[in-house]
C-alpha positions in Angstrom: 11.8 -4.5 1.1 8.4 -4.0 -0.1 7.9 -0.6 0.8 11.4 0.4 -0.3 10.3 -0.6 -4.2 7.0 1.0 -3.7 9.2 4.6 -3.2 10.7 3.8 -7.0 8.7 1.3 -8.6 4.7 2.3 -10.2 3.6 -1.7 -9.7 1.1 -2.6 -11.9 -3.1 -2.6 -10.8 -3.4 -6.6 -11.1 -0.1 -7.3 -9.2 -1.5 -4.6 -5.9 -4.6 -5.6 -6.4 -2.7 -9.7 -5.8 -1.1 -8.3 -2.7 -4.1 -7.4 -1.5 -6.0 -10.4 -1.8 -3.1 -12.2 0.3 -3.3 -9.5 3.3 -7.4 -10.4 3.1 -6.8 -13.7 3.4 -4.4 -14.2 6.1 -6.7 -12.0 8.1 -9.6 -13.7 7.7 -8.1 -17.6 7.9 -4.3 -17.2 8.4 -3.2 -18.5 4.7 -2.3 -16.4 2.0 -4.2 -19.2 -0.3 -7.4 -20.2 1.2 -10.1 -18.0 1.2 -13.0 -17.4 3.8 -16.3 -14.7 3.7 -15.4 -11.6 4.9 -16.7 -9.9 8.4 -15.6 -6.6 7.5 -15.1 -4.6 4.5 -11.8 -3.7 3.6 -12.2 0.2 3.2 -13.7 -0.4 7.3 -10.6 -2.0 7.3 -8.2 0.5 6.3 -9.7 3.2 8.6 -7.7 4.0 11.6 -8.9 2.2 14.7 -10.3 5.6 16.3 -12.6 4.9 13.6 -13.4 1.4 14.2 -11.3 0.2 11.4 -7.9 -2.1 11.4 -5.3 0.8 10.6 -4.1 -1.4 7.1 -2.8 0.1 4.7 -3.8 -0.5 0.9 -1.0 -1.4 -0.8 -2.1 0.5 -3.9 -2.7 3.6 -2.0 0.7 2.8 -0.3 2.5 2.6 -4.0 0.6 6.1 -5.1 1.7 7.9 -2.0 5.1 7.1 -1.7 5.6 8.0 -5.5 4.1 11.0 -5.3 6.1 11.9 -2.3 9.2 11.1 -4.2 8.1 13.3 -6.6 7.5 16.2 -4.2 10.7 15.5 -3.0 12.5 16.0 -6.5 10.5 18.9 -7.0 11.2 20.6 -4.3 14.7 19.9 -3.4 17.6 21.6 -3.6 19.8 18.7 -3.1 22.0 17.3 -5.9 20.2 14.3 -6.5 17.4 16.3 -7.0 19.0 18.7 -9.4 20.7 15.5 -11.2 17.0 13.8 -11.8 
C-alpha cells in the first residue's frame, strides 16, 4: 500500500525522513520506537549486497523514483490516460 501512494503521492521531507527512522530502528533493535547506535551507515546500507550493503531502499529515493517514472510514463504514452492527464 505504501509503495502504491508513493507512484501518486510527493510525501513530504519530514514525514520520509519519519519512515526512515522506523526502518533504522527495527534493524538495529526490532522496535520501531526504541533506538540503538548504529553499526552501519545507512547509505552502506542501501548499497546492493554485491557491494556489501543491505539492498534497502530509501523511502525518499523510492517516492522520487516512482514519481518521476509516472511522469515518463505520461510523457511518453500514447495511451488514453495519458492523453487525458
Amino acid at each position: 500500500m505504501l509503495l502504491y501512494s508513493f507512484h501518486i503521492y510527493s510525501w513530504p521531507v519530514s514525514l520520509l525522513k519519519e519512515i526512515t527512522k522506523s526502518i533504522r530502528n527495527f534493524i538495529w533493535s526490532g522496535n520501531i520506537t526504541q533506538s540503538k547506535i548504529c553499526m552501519v551507515a545507512w547509505r552502506v546500507m542501501c548499497k546492493p549486497k554485491a557491494e556489501g550493503g543491505f539492498t534497502i531502499k530509501d523511502p525518499r529515493l523510492v517516492n522520487t523514483d516512482a514519481l518521476l517514472q509516472l511522469c515518463w510514463k505520461m510523457g511518453t504514452s500514447d495511451e488514453q490516460w495519458a492523453h487525458i492527464c
